[in-house]
N, C-alpha and C positions, 0 to 999 in steps of 0.2 A: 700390444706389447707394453708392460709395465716399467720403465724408469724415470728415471728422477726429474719431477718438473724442472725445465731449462735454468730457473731462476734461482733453484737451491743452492747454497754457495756451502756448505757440506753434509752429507748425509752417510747413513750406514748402512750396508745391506745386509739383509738376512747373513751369519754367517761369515762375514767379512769384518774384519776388524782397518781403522783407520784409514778408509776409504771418503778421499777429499776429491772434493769435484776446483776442478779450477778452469780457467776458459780465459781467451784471448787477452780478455778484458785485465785479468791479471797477471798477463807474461805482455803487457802494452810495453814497457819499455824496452824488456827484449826484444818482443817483435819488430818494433822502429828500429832499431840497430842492426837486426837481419838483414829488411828493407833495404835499409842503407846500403848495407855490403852487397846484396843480391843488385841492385840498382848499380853502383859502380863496376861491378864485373859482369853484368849481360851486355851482350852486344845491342849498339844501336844501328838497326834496322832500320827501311823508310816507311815503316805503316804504325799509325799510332800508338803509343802507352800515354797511360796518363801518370805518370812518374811514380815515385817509389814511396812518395809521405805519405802519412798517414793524416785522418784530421784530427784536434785536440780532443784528450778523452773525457769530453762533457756527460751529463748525464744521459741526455737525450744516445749517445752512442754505447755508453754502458748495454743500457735497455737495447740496441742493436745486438750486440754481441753477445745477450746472454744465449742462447742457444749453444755457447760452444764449451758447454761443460766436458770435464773428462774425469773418469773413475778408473779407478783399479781396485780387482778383486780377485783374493785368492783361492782358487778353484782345489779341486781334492789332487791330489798326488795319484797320478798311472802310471804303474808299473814301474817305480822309483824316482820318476819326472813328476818336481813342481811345475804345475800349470797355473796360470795368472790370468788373466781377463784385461785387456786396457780398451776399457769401454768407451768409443768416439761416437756414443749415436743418441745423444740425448736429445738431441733438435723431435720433437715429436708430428712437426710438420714436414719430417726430411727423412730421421731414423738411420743418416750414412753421414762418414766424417767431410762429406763435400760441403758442409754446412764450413767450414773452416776455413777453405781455401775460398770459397765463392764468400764471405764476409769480408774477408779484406781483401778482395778483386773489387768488391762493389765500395768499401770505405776511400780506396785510393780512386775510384772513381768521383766519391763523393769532394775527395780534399782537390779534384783536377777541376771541378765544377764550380767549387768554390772561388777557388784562386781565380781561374779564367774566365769565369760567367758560360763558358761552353757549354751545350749538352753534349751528351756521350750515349750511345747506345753500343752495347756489348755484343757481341755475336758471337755463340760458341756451338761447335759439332759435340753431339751427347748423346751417349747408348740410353741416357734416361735420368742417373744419379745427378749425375753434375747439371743439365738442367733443369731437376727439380730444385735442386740446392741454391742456384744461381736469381732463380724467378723467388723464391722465398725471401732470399736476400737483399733484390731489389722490392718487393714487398716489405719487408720491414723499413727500410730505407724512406717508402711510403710513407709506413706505419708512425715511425720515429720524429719523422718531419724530417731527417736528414737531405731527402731530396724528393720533389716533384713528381708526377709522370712528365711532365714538358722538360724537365730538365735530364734525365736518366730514365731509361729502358734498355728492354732483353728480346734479341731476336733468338732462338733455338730450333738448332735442326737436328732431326734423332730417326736412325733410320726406323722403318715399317715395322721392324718385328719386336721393337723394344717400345710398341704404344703402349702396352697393356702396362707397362713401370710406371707411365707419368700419372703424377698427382697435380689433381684438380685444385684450384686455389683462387683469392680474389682475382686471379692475373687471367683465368679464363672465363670468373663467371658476371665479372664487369664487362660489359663492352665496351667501352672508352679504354679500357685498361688492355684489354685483349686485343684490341685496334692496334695500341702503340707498344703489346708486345707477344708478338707473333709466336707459336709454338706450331712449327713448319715439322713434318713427315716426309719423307723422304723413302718413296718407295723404289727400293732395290736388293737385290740378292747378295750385294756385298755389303757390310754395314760399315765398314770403313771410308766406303766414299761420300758420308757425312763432311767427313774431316777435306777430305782433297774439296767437293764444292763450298765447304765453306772459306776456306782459304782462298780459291780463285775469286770466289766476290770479294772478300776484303781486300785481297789485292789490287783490282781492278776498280770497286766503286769506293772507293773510301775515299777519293779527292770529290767525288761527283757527289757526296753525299753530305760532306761539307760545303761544298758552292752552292750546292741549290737548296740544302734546308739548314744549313749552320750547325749540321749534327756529326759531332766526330765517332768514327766507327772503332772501336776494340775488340780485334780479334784474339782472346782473352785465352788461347790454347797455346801455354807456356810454360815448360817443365819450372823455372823459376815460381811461375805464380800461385803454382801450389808447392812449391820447396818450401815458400818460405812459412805460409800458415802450415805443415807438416812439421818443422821444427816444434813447433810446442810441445809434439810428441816428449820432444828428446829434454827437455825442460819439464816436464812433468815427469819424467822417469827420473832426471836428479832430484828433485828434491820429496816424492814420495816412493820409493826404492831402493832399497841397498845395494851401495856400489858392487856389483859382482856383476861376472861375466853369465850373457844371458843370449838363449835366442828369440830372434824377433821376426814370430810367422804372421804369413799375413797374404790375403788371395791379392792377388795380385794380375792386373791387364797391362799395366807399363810400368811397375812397382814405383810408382811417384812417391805412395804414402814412405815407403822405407827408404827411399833416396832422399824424402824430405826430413824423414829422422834423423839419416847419416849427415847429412847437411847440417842439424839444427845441435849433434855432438860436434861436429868441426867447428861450427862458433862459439861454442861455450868451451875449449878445450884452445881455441886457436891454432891447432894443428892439422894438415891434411889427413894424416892417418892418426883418429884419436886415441886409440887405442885403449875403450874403455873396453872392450873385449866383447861387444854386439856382434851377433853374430845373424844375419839374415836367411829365413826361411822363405824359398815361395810357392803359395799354393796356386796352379792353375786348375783349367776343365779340360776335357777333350776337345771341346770346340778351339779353341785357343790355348794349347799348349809350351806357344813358341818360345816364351821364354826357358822355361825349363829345360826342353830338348834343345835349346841352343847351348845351356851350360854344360850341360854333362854329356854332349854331342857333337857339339862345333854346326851345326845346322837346323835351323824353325821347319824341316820338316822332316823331323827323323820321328815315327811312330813304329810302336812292338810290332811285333808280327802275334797273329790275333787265333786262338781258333775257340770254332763252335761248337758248343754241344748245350742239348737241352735249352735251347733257349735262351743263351748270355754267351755272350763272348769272354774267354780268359786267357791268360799272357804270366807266364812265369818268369821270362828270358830281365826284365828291367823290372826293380825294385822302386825306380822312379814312375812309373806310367800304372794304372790302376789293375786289378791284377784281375775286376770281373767287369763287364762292362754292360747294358743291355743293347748299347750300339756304339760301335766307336767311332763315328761319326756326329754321338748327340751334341745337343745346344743346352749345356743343361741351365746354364742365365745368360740372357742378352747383355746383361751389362760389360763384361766381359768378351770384347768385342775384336781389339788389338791384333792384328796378326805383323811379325816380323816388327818387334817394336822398338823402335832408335834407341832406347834406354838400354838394350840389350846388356853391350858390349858393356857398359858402365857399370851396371850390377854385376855382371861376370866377373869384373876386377875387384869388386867391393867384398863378394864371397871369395874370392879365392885367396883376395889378403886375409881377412877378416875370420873367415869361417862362414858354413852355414850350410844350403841348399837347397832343393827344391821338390816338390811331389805332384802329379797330376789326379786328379780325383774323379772321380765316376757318380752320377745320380746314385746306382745301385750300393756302391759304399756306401757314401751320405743316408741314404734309406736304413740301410744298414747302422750303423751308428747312432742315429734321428733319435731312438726312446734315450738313448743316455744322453747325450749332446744335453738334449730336454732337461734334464735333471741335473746334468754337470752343472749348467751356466743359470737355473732360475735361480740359485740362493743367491747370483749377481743382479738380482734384480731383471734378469731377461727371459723373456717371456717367451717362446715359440707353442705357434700353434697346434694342438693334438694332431689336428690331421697335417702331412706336411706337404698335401697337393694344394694346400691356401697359401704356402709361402710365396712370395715373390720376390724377395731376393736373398739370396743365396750364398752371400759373404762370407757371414758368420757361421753358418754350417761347414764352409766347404774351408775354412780354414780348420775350425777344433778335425775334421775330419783327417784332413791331412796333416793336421799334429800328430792323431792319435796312430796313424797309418805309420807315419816317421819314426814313434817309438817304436812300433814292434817290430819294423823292420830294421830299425838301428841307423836310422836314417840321420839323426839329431843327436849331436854330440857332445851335449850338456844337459845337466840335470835341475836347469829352470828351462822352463818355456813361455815367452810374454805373448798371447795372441792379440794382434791389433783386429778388435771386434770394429770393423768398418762397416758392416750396413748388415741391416736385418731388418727384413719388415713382413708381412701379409696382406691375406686383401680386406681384413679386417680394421686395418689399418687407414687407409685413406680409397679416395672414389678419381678411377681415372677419369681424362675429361670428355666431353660426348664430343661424336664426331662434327660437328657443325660448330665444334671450339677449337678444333686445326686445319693450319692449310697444307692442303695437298702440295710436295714438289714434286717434279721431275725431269728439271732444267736448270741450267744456268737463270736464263731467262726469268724463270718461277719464282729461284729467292732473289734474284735482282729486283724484281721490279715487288716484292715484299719489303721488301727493306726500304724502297724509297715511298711505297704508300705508307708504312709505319713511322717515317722521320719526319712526313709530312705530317701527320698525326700527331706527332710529340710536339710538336713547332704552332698548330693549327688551332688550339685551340686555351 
């Protein structure tokens, strides 16, 4: 996939006019004042954070953060809807905007290490994204000199069916590295219960894991902790976009990314309801529908009624749920994992004041759409592969798709649409890791006693 090396501090795309890359590094003072505020209104709970600062922005952390470029580009006009591109996937060793959130998870890691001489290992439940994102992170951290292996590591548990997403990296093909930071599998038929065992071991060992190896544990899975790097969205939208009223699609499994937009216009407007006139789109799959069919149903398990013929399933009765299907029960990406998701009720009030809504999309759409998609978005510099049984993640398709879905069904009720381009990649792109470079779970047990051979390992050597 062709964009802009991490490092570019502005470039032009084919086609695009005034397309400026800016990245964390230059919304720092913003972000510290987000920090802030996000840190005095979370609740304090009894299991570790390493608090809300940030460390000084020296050189050595510039070069951390440049991965977190972002672009906009303006895409051709369908069927009277401008279409825009707001590109978050420049990281070339990630390809998805979790490079964002997982940068300064790992910098406030870095400024708690500092301060207190602690080490800190992170632990997070991941369909795939967010622990590629996270292990990259703490990699450069490496890289940078910002911190150690002895001082900072990443445990990561992702259920079985989302191996085939993770990417290979120093972190699996050192062994010293791979020792102190574990990328655990988790084989089960519900992918969600990633999330429930990784929360019972935080809860449970995170005093024991401090007594006997001096390693503080962070359980890093907090709608704040990517609020607040999702803000820069809404800071890069003021100052390269014209103030007007806009909608803002985006695939979504917990709609963090647009809850962290909403988030990051309440701070720079200081009002609860800004009222810049954002209006949220969300795209799901069949697999994980629930947000949508929550909004426009009152319940995560409301599906069309389906019938067959020839071969595909179709459904006329709901303009929201796809209209051809080849199974309405497919997985069409693992990342996309979420069922019944606590964010629900939140974004439900954010569209209903605000405007917006929602569409579910089908492989067979997506396939459908795939040669133009193709063509819509290369003059932004993005690349998809000809054939699109090599993609392996499916963000960015399955949002233009349900953009394009919304228009004809009149589904979007304004005449901009911003798509938040969150992940796209192929297998062209990077090499998963081999099997004898993860550890099998299937216990409490399994990642407990992972966790403490890995702190011993941080501390050991």
């Amino acid at each position: 996939m062709a964009t802009a090396p991490a490092s570019l501090a502005t470039h032009a795309s084919p086609g695009t006019a005034g397309c400026t890359t800016r990245g964390l590094a230059h919304y720092y003072n913003d972000l510290s004042r987000v920090l802030t505020h996000a840190g005095a209104h979370s609740p304090q709970g009894d299991t570790f954070s390493p608090g809300w600062s940030l460390p000084p922005l020296t050189p050595a952390l510039k070069d951390f953060l440049a991965p977190s470029g972002i672009t906009v580009h303006g895409l051709e006009t369908y069927r009277g809807t401008q279409l825009r591109l707001l590109n978050l996937m420049h990281n070339p060793r990630t390809r998805t905007t979790k490079t964002f959130a997982s940068l300064v998870i790992v910098a406030r890691a870095v400024a708690h290490i500092r301060s207190t001489g602690e080490a800190v290992m992170i632990i997070t439940p991941s369909s795939a994204n967010k622990a590629t994102a996270l292990r990259d992170a703490v990699q450069r951290a490496y890289e940078t000199g910002l911190a150690t292996a002895e001082q900072l590591s990443i445990t990561c548990l992702v259920p079985a069916g989302s191996r085939h997403k993770l990417w290979r990296s120093r972190l699996t093909d050192d062994l010293g590295l791979r020792q102190r930071n574990p990328l655990a599998i988790l084989e089960t038929s519900q992918p969600g219960q990633v999330k429930e065992l990784a929360r019972a071991v935080s809860e449970t060992e995170a005093e024991s894991l401090f007594e006997r190896h001096g390693v503080r544990l962070w359980h890093s899975l907090d709608l704040a902790n990517y609020a607040v790097a999702d803000a820069v969205r809404a800071l890069f939208e003021r100052d390269h976009l014209p103030a007007a009223p806009r909608v803002h699609a985006h695939s979504v499994s917990s709609a963090f990314g647009l809850l962290g937009h909403f988030y990051g216009q309440q701070q720079q407007t200081g009002r609860e309801w800004p009222a810049t006139g954002a209006q949220y789109f969300l795209v799901q799959h069949l697999g994980t529908p629930d947000m949508v069919a929550n909004y426009y149903h009152g319940t995560f398990d409301h599906r069309p009624r389906w019938q067959r013929a020839e071969g595909v399933f179709t459904q006329s009765s709901d303009p929201h749920f796809p209209q051809r299907t080849f199974d309405p029960h497919e997985q069409l990406d693992a990342t996309f994992y979420t069922r019944t998701p606590a964010t629900s009720p939140r974004m439900n009030e954010i569209i209903r004041k605000q405007g917006g809504g929602g569409v579910v999309v089908s492989l067979a759409e997506c396939l459908e759409r795939y040669p133009y998609i193709r063509r819509l978005i290369e003059p932004a510099g993005v690349e998809l592969p000809a054939d699109p049984r090599q993609v392996r993640e499916w963000s960015l398709v399955m949002a233009v798709t349900g953009v394009l879905n919304a228009v004809d069904r009149r589904l979007a009720g304004l005449p901009e649409i911003l798509v938040h381009g969150s992940g796209s990649y192929h297998s062209g792109d990077y090499r998963p890791p081999e099997e004898n470079q993860l550890h099998k779970i299937g216990s409490f047990e399994n990642l407990r006693d992972l966790l403490h051979t890995a702190a011993a390992g941080q501390v050991g050597t």
